[in-house]
C-alpha positions as CSV (number, residue, x, y, z in Angstrom):
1,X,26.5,-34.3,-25.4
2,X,26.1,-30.4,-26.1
3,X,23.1,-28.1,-26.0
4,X,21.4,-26.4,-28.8
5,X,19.5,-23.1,-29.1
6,X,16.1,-23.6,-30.9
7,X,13.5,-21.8,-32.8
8,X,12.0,-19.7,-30.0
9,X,15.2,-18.1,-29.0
10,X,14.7,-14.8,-27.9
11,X,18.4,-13.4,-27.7
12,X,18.1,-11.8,-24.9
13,X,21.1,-13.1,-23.8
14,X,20.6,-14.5,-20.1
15,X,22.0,-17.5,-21.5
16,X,24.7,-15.9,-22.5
17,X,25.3,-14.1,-18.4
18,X,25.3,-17.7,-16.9
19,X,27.5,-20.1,-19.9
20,X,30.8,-21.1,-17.6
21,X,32.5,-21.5,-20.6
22,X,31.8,-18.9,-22.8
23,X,30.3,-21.1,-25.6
24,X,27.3,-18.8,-26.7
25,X,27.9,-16.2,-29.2
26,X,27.6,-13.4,-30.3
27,X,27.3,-11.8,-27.2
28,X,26.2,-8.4,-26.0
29,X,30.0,-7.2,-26.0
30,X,30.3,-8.7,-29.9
31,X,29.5,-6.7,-33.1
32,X,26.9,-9.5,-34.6
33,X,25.1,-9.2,-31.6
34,X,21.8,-7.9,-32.5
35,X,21.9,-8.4,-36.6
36,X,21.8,-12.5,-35.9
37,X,17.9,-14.2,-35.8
38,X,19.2,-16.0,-32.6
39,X,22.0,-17.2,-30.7
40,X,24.1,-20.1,-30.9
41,X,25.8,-22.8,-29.0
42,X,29.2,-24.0,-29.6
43,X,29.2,-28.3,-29.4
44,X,33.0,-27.8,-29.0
45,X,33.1,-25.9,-26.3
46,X,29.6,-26.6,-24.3
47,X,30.1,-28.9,-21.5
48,X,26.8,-29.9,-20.4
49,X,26.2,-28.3,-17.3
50,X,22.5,-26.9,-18.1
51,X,23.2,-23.6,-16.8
52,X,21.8,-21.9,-20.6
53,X,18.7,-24.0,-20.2
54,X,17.9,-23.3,-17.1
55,X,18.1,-19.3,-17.5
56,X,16.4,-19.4,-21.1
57,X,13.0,-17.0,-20.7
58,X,11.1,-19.1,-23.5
59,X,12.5,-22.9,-22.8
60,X,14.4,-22.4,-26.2
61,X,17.3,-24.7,-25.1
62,X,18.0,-28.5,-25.2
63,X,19.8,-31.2,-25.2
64,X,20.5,-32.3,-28.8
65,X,19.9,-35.7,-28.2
66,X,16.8,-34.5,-27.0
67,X,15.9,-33.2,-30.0
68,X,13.2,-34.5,-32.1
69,X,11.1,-33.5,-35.8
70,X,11.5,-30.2,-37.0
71,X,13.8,-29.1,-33.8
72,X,16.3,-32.1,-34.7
73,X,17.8,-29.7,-37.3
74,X,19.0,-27.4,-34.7
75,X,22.1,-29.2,-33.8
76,X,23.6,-28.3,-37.2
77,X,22.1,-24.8,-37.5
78,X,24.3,-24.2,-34.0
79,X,27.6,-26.1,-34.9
80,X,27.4,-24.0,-38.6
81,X,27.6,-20.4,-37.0
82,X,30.5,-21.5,-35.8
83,X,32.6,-23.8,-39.0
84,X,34.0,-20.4,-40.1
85,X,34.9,-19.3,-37.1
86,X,38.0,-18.0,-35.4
87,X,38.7,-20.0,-32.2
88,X,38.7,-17.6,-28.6
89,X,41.8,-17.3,-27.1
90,X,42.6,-19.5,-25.0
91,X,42.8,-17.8,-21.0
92,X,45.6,-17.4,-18.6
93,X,44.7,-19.6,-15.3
94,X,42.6,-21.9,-14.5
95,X,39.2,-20.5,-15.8
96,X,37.4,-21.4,-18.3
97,X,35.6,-18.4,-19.1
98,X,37.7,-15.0,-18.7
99,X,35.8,-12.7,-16.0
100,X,35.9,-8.8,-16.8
101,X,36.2,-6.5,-14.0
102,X,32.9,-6.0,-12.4
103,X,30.8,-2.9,-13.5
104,X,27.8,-0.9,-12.3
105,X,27.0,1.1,-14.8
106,X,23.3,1.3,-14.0
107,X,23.4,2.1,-10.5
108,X,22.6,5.3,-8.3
109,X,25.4,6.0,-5.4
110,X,24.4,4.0,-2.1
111,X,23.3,7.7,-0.7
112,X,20.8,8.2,-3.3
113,X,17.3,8.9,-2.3
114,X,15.3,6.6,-4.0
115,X,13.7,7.7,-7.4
116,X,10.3,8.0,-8.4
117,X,9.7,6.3,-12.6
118,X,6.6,5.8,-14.6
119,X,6.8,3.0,-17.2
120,X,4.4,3.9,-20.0
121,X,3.6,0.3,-21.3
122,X,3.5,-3.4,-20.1
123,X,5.3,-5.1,-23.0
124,X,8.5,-6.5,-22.9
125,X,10.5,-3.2,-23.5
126,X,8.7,-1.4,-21.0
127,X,9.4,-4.7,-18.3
128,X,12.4,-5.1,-19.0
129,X,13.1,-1.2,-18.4
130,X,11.3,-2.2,-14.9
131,X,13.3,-5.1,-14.2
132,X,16.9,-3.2,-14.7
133,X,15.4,-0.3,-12.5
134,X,14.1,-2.4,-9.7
135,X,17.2,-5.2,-9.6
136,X,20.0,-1.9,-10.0
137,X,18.1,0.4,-7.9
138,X,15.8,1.4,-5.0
139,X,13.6,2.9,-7.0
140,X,10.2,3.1,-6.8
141,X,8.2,2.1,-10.3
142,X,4.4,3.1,-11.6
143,X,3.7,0.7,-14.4
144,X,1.1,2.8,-16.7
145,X,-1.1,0.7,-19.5
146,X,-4.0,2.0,-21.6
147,X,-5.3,-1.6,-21.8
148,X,-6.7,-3.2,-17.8
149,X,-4.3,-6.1,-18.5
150,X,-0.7,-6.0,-18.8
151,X,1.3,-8.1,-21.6
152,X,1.3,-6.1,-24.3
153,X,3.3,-7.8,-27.6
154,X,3.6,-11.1,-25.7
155,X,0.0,-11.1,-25.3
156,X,-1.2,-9.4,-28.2
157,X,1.5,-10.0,-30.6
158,X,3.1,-13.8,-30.1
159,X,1.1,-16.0,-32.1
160,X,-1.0,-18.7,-29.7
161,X,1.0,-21.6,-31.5
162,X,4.1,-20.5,-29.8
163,X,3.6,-21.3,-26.2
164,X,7.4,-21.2,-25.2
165,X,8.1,-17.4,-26.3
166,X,4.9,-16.4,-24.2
167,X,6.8,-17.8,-21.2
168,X,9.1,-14.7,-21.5
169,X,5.9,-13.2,-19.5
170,X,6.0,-15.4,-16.7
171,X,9.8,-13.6,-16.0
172,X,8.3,-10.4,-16.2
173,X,4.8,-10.9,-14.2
174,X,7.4,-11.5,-11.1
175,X,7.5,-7.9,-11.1
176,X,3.9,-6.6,-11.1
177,X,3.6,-7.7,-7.4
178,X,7.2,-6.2,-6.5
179,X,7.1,-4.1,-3.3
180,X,8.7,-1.0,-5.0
181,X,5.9,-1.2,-7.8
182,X,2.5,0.2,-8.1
183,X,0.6,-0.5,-11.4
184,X,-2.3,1.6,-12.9
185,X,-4.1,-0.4,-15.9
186,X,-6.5,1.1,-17.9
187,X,-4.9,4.7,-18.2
188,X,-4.0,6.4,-21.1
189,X,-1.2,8.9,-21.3
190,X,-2.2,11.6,-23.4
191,X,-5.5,11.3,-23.2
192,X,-6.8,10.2,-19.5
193,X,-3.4,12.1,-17.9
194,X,-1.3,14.4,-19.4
195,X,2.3,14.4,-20.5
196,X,2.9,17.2,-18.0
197,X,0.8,15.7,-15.6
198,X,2.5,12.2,-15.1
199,X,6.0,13.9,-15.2
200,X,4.6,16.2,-12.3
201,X,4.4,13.0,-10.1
202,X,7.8,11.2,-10.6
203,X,11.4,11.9,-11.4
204,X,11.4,10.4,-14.6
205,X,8.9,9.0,-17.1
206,X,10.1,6.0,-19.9
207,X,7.4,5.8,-22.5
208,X,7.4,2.3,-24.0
209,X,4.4,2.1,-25.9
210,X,5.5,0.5,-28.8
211,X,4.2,0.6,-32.4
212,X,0.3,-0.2,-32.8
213,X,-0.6,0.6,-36.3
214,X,0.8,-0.6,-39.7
215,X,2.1,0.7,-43.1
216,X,0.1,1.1,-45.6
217,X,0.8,-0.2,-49.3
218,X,-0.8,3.0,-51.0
219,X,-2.4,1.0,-53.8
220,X,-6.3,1.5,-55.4
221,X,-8.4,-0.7,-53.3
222,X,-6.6,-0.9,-50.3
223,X,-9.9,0.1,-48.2
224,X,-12.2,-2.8,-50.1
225,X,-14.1,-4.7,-47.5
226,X,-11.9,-8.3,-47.2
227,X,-8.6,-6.4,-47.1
228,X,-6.9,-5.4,-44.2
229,X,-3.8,-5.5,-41.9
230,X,-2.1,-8.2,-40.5
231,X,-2.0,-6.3,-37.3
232,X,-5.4,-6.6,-36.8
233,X,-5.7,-10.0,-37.8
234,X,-3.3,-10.5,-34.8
235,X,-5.2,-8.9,-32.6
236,X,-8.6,-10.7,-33.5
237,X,-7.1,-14.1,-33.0
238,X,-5.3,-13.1,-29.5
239,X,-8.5,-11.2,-28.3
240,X,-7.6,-7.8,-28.4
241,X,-10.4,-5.8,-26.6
242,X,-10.2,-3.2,-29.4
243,X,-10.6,-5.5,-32.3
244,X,-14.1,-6.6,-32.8
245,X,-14.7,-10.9,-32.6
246,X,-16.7,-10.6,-35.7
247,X,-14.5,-8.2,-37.8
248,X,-12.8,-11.1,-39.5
249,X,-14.7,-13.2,-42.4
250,X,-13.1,-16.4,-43.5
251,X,-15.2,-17.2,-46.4
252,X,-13.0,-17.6,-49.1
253,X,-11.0,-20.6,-50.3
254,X,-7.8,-18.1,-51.0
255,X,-6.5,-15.6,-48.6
256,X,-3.3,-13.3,-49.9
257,X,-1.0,-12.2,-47.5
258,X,1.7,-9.2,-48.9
259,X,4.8,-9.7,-47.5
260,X,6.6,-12.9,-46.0
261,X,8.3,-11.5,-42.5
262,X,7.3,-13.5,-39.4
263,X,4.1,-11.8,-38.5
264,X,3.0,-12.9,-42.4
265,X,4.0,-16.5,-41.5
266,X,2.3,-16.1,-38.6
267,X,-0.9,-15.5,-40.1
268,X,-0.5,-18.1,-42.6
269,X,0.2,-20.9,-40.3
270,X,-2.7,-19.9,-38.2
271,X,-5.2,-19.7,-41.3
272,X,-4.1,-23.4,-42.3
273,X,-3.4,-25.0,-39.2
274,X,-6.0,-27.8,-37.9
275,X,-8.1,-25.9,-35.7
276,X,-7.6,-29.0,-32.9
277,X,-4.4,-28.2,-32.8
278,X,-4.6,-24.6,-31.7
279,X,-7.2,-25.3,-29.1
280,X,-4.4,-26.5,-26.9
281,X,-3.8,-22.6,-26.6
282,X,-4.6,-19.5,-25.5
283,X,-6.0,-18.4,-29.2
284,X,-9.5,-16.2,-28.5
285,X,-12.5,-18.5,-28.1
286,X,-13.8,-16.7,-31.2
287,X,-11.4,-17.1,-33.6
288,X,-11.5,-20.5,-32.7
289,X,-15.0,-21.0,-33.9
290,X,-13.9,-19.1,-36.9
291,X,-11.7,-21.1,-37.8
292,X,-13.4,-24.4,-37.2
293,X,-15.6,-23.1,-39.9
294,X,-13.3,-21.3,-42.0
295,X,-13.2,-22.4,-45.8
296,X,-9.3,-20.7,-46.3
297,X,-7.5,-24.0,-47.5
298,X,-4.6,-21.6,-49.7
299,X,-2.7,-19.0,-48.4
300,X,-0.4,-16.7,-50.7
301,X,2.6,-15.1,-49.7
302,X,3.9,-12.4,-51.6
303,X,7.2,-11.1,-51.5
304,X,8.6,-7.9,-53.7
305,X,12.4,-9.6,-54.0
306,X,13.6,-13.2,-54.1
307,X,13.7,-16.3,-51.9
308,X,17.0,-15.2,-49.8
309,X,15.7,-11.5,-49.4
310,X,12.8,-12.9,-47.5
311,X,11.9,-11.2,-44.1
312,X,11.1,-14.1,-42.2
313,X,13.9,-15.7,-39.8
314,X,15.2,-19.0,-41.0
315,X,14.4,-21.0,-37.5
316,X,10.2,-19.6,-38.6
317,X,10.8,-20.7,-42.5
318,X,12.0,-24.2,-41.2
319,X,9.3,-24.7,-38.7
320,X,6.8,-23.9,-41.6
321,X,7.9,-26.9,-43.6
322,X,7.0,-29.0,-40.8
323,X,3.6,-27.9,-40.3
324,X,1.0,-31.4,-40.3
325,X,-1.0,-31.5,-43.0
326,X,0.3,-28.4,-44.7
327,X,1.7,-28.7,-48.6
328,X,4.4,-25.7,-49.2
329,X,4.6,-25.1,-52.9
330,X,7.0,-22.0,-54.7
331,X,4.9,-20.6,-57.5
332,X,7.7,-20.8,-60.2
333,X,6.6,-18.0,-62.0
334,X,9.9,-15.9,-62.5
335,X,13.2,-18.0,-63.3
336,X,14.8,-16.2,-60.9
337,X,13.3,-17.3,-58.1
338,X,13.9,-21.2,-58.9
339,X,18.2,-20.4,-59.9
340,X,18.1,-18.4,-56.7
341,X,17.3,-21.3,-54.6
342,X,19.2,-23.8,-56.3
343,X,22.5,-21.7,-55.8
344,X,22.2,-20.9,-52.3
345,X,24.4,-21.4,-49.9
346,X,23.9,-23.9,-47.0
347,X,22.2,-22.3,-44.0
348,X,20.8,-19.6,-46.1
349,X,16.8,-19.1,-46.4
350,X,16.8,-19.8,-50.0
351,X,18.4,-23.1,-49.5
352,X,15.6,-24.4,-47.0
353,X,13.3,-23.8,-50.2
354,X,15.4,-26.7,-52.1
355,X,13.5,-29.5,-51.5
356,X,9.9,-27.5,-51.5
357,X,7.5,-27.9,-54.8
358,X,8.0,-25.7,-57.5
359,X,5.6,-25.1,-60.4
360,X,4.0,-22.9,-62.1
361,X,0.6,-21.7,-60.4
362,X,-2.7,-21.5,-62.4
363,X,-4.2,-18.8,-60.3
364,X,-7.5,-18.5,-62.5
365,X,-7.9,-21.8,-60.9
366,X,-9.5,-22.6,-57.4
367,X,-7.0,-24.3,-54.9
368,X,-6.4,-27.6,-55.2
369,X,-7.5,-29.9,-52.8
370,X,-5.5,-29.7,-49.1
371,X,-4.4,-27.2,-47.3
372,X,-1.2,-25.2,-48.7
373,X,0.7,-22.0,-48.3
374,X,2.1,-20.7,-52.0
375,X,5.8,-18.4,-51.7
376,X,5.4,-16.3,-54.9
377,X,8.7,-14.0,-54.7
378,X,9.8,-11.3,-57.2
379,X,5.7,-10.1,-57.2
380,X,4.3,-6.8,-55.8
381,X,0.4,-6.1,-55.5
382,X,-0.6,-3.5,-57.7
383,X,-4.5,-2.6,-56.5
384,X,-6.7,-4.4,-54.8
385,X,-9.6,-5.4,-56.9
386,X,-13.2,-5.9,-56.6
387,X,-16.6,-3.7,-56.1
388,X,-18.3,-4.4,-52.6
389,X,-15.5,-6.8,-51.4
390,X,-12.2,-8.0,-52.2
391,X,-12.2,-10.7,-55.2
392,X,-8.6,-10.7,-56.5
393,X,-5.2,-9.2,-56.3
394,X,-3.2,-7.5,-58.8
395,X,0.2,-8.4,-59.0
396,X,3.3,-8.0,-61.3
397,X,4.4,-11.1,-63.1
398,X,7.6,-10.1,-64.6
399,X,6.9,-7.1,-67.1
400,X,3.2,-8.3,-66.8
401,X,0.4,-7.8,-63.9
402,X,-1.4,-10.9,-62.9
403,X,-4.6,-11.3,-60.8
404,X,-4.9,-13.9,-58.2
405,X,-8.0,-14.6,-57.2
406,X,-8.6,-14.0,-53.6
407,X,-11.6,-13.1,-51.0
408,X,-8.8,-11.8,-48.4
409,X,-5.6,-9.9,-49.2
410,X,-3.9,-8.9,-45.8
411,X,-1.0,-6.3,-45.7
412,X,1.9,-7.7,-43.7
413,X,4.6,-5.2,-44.1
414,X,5.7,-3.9,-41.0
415,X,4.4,-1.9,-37.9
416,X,4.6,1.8,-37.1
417,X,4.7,3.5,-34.2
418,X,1.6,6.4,-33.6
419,X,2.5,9.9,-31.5
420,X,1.6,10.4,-28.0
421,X,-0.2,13.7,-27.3
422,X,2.7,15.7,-25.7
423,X,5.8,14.5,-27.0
424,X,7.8,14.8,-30.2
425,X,7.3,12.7,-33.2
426,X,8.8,11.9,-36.1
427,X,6.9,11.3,-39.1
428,X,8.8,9.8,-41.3
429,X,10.3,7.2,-38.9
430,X,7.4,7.0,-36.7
431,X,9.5,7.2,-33.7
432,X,10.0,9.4,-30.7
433,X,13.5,11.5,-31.5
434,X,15.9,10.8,-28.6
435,X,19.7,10.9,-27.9
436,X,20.8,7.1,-26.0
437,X,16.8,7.5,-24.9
438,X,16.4,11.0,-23.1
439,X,13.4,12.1,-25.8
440,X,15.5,15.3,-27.5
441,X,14.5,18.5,-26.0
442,X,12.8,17.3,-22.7
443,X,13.8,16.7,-19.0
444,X,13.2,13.7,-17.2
445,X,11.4,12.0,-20.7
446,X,12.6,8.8,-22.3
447,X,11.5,6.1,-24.6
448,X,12.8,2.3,-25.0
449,X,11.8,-0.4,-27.4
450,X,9.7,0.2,-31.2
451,X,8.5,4.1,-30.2
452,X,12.3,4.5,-29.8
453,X,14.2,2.5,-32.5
454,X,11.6,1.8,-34.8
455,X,9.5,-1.6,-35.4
456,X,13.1,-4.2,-35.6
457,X,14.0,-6.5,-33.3
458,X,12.2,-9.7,-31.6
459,X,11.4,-9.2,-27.9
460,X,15.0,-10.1,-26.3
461,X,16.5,-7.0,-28.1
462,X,14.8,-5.0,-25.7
463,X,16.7,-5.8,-22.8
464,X,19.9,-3.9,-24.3
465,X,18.1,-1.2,-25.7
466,X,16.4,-1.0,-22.0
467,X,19.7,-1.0,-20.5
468,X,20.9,2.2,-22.6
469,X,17.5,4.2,-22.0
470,X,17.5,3.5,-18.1
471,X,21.7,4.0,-18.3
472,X,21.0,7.3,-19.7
473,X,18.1,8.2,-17.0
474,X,20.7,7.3,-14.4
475,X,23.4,9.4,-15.5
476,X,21.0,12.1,-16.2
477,X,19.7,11.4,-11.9
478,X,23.4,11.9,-10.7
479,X,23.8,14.9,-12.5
480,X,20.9,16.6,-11.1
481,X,19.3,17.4,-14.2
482,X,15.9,15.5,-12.9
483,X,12.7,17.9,-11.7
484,X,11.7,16.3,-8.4
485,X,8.0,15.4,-8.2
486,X,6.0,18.3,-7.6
487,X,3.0,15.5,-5.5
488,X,3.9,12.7,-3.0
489,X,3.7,9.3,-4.7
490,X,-0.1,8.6,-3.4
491,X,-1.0,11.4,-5.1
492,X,-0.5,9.7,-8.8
493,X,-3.1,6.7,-7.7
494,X,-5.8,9.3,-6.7
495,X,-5.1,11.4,-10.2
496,X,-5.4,7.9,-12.0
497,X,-8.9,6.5,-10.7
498,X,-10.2,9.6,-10.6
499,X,-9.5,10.2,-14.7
500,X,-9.0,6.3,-15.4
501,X,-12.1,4.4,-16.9
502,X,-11.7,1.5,-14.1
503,X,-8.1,1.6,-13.0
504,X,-6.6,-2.9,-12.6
505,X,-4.2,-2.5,-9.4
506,X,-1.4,-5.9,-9.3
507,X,-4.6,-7.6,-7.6
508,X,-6.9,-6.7,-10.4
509,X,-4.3,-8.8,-13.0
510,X,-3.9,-11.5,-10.9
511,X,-8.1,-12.1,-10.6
512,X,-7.7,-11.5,-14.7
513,X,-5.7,-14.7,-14.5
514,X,-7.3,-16.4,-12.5
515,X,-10.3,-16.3,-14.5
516,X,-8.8,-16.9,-17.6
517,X,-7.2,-20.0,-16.4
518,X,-10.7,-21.2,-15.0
519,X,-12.2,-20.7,-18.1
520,X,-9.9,-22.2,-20.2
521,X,-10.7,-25.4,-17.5
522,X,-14.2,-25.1,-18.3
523,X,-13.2,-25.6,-22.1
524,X,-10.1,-27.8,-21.8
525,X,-8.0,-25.4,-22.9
526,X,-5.0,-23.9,-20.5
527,X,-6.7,-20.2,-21.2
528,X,-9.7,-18.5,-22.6
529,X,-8.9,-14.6,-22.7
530,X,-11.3,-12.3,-22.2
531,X,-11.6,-10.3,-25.3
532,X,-13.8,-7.1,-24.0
533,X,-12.5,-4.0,-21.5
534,X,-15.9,-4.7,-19.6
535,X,-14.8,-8.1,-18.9
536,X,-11.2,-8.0,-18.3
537,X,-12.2,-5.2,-15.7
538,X,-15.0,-6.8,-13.9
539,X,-13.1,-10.0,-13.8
540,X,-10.4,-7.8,-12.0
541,X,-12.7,-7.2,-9.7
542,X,-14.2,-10.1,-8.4
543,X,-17.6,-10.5,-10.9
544,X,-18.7,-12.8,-12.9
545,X,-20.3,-12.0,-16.1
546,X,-23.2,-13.3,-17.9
547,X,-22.8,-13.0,-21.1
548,X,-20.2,-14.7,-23.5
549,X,-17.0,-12.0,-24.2
C-alpha cells in the first residue's frame, strides 16, 4: 500500500522535511517546486510509514486504499507526475534517503541579544514569518492585525466547504500564546500607528498584509447594482466584519462569474451547493439564510482562452465534477473549445472536461431545471448591461457579442495588493518593491507573502518565500545594519491601546473562539463567526451581546 496527496494539498512541504525515503517531489531544493498545483507521492518508492500524513497541515494525505468518490482519483494523479520520470540515484550506504550537511541559515550567533520584530498581518505569510523567527531564534515577536481576530486568508479567504485547508490555522494559532509573542488586534499600521512609529519600537518590522482589493475589468457597467467582486462575495459568505450581511442579493435564476481561477469556482460551488450541506461549516450565519432562499440555480463561468488555459488547479476542477446534485455542462459555442478537449493530453485540465455535457447554450432562455454550473471558454465580457441593476452580460461569441442574461455578474480575476501609508508602492504590480524582502530603500522594513510577490501562490508557498524575507532580516541583524528600538518593548502595548479602537490581546482570541464554537453548539454547527468589529471585540472580552451579529 502507498500514500497519496489529495486535493487540499497545500505544498508547503512539511511532508516533504519528514518522507524517510525521499518519495515526495518536487521539493524545495527542485526547480518545479513552486510552478506544480501540489505535490506528489511516488507508490514506488513510498513505504508506508505515515510519517507525510502525520505532518500534513490540512489532512491532505491518505492511504490509497482509503480513498473513496472523487478522492479515489488521486492514486493516479500521484503515480502520473512521476511515469516520465527519471529515477533518483540510487545512495551510497545504507540509507534510504541521502542527508545533506546540516544548515542554519536562519539563525542569529548563540551570543546574539535577542531581537525585537513586528509581524504586520495574521495570515499565513505573516505566521509563517513568526514561526521561522520564533523556532530559529530568541526573538521576541508583536503580531499586529487591523481586524480584532487573527486568521486572515484562512479565515476570510478558504471557502467554508474546505474544512481540511482551514486546519493549516490550527498549526499556526500554537503560536499566538508563545511566550516570546505579544499580539495587538485591532491596529492599523498607517493609520492608528505610523510606519515610523512601529519601527521606533522594534529592530525590524515584516509587513505581510496581503492583497485585499481586486482588478477591475474596465468595461461600461462595471459599477451597475448586481455586479461586483468576487472578493467581496468571499468575504460576505465568511463574515467579514467590513462586508455588510445584507450587501449580497440572490434574486436571480443566473449568476455570471468572469473568470474560472479557484476563487471563481469557489463561488460557484457555494452558489449551487445544497445549503444543508454547508451548514456543517463555519459559512456566516447570514449567508446561510441567504442561500436557503436564494433562487441562483445557473452559474456561468467565463473564461477569455480555452479549456487547458483555465486558472483553476486541476485537483479544484475535479472536485467540481463531483459536486451532489450539480449538472456541469460546456457551452459549445466556439469549435475550439470542443477539439481542444478532445485532444488533450491525460492529466491535463482540458481532458477532465471529456466526459462533461457539451451543447450549444440558448442563453435568451431561462435555466433549465436543476442546479448547473456552464464553462463558456474563448468569451470575454464586453459591458455590463442594464439601467438600475444588472440584467445581462455582454460577451464575445466569436466575431460576434452575445448577451447572457443574468441578475449577477461577479468579477473573479485576480487580487491586488493596496499601499500602506509609509512605505513604497508600486502601481503597476501592486506590490511593495524589495530586494530577497528588505522593502528597497529602507532599514529594518520587509514584506513577505501577496504585498511582496504579487497575488500567486496558495498558502503553503508562503513558507519559502517567509524563509527568504526573515533570511534576509537575519543577515541584515549580523551585520549591524538594524536601528535598535528607540522604547522598551512595553512601551509598543501602551502606544497600541492608547491609538487602537479596542486592542484583542492572545486572551481576547482565545474568548473569540470560544464563543464562536458555543454558538455554533447552539445551532448545530461546529462555528458561527461573528461577523461585526463590535462583536468580535466584546466577545474578546468576556460580554455577551444582545443582538444577532
Amino acid at each position: 500500500m502507498t500514500y497519496a496527496i489529495t486535493q487540499t494539498c497545500c505544498s508547503d512541504a512539511t511532508c516533504v522535511a519528514v518522507c524517510p525515503v525521499n518519495c515526495i517531489h518536487p521539493t524545495p531544493e527542485e526547480r518545479a517546486f513552486g510552478s506544480t498545483e501540489m505535490l506528489y507521492v511516488d507508490p514506488e518508492t513510498c513505504i508506508d510509514c505515515g510519517a507525510c500524513a502525520d505532518a500534513c497541515p490540512v489532512d491532505a494525505i491518505f492511504p490509497v486504499d482509503s480513498l473513496f468518490g472523487a478522492q479515489k482519483e488521486y492514486a493516479a494523479i500521484n503515480a502520473a507526475y512521476f511515469a516520465d520520470r527519471e529515477p533518483e540515484p540510487a545512495p551510497d550506504g545504507p540509507n534510504f534517503h541521502t542527508w545533506g550537511e546540516p544548515t542554519f541559515v536562519r539563525s542569529l550567533p548563540s551570543d546574539f541579544a535577542p531581537i525585537r520584530v513586528a509581524v504586520v498581518g495574521t495570515g499565513p505569510a505573516g505566521m509563517y514569518a513568526a514561526e521561522d523567527l520564533l523556532l530559529h531564534t530568541g526573538a521576541e515577536v508583536t503580531l499586529v492585525d487591523r481586524l480584532p481576530v487573527a486568521g486572515g486568508l484562512v479565515r476570510y479567504g478558504v471557502a467554508p466547504d474546505h474544512p481540511a485547508t482551514k486546519k493549516v490555522g490550527e498549526t499556526f494559532a500554537r503560536f499566538h500564546s508563545h511566550p516570546r509573542v505579544r499580539m495587538h488586534l485591532g491596529v492599523e499600521i498607517g493609520k492608528d500607528i505610523t510606519v515610523q512609529e512601529l519601527a521606533a519600537h522594534h529592530d525590524a518590522v515584516i509587513y505581510a498584509v496581503g492583497a485585499s482589493t481586486d482588478r477591475r475589468l474596465g468595461i461600461p457597467g462595471e459599477d451597475l447594482p448586481g455586479s461586483g467582486s468576487a472578493t467581496s462575495f468571499v468575504s460576505w459568505y465568511n463574515a467579514h466584519p467590513e462586508v455588510a450581511p445584507g450587501s449580497v442579493r440572490l434574486a436571480a435564476e443566473r449568476v455570471v462569474v468572469v473568470g474560472n481561477g479557484n476563487v471563481a469556482l469557489d463561488v460557484a460551488r457555494i452558489l449551487v451547493t445544497d445549503p444543508d450541506t454547508l451548514a456543517a461549516t463555519d459559512i456566516a450565519d447570514h449567508a446561510l439564510a441567504a442561500l436557503r432562499g436564494s433562487k441562483v440555480r445557473e452559474v456561468v463561468l467565463l473564461g477569455r482562452r480555452g479549456p487547458e488555459d483555465a486558472a483553476c488547479t486541476a485537483s479544484e476542477l475535479l472536485a467540481l465534477k463531483h459536486l451532489p446534485g450539480v449538472a456541469l455542462v460546456v457551452d459549445d459555442h466556439d469549435p475550439r473549445t470542443g477539439a481542444e478537449i478532445d485532444a488533450a493530453a491525460p492529466g491535463g485540465k482540458a481532458a477532465l472536461l471529456r466526459d462533461v455535457e457539451r451543447r450549444v447554450v440558448d442563453w435568451s432562455q431561462p435555466p433549465a431545471p436543476g442546479r448547473r454550473i456552464v464553462f463558456r471558454f474563448h468569451s470575454a465580457p464586453m459591458e455590463v448591461l442594464g439601467e438600475d441593476r444588472v440584467t445581462a452580460v455582454r460577451v464575445t461569441a466569436g466575431p460576434r457579442e452575445q448577451d447572457i442574461a443574468a441578475g449577477l455578474m461577479l468579477r473573479a480575476i485576480g487580487y491586488r495588493g493596496v499601499a500602506v501609508p509609509g512605505l513604497p508602492f508600486d502601481e503597476a504590480s501592486g506590490t511593495v518593491p524589495h530586494e530577497g524582502g528588505r522593502v528597497s530603500g529602507m532599514t529594518g522594513a520587509y514584506v513577505v507573502g501577496w504585498i511582496k510577490r504579487g497575488p500567486s501562490g496558495g498558502i503553503g508557498a508562503n513558507r519559502t518565500c517567509a524563509a527568504e524575507t526573515v533570511k534576509t532580516l537575519l543577515a541584515d541583524a549580523v551585520a549591524g545594519t538594524l536601528t535598535p528600538p528607540a522604547h522598551p518593548s512595553s512601551a509598543f502595548r501602551r502606544l497600541a491601546r492608547r491609538r487602537g479602537r479596542d486592542v484583542v490581546d492572545a486572551r481576547g482570541l482565545a474568548a473569540i473562539d470560544r464563543a464562536e464554537v458555543a454558538r455554533g453548539r447552539e445551532h448545530g454547527r461546529p462555528r458561527v463567526k461573528l461577523g461585526t468589529v463590535p462583536a468580535l471585540v466584546a466577545a474578546a472580552k468576556g460580554r455577551r451581546r444582545k443582538t444577532p451579529s
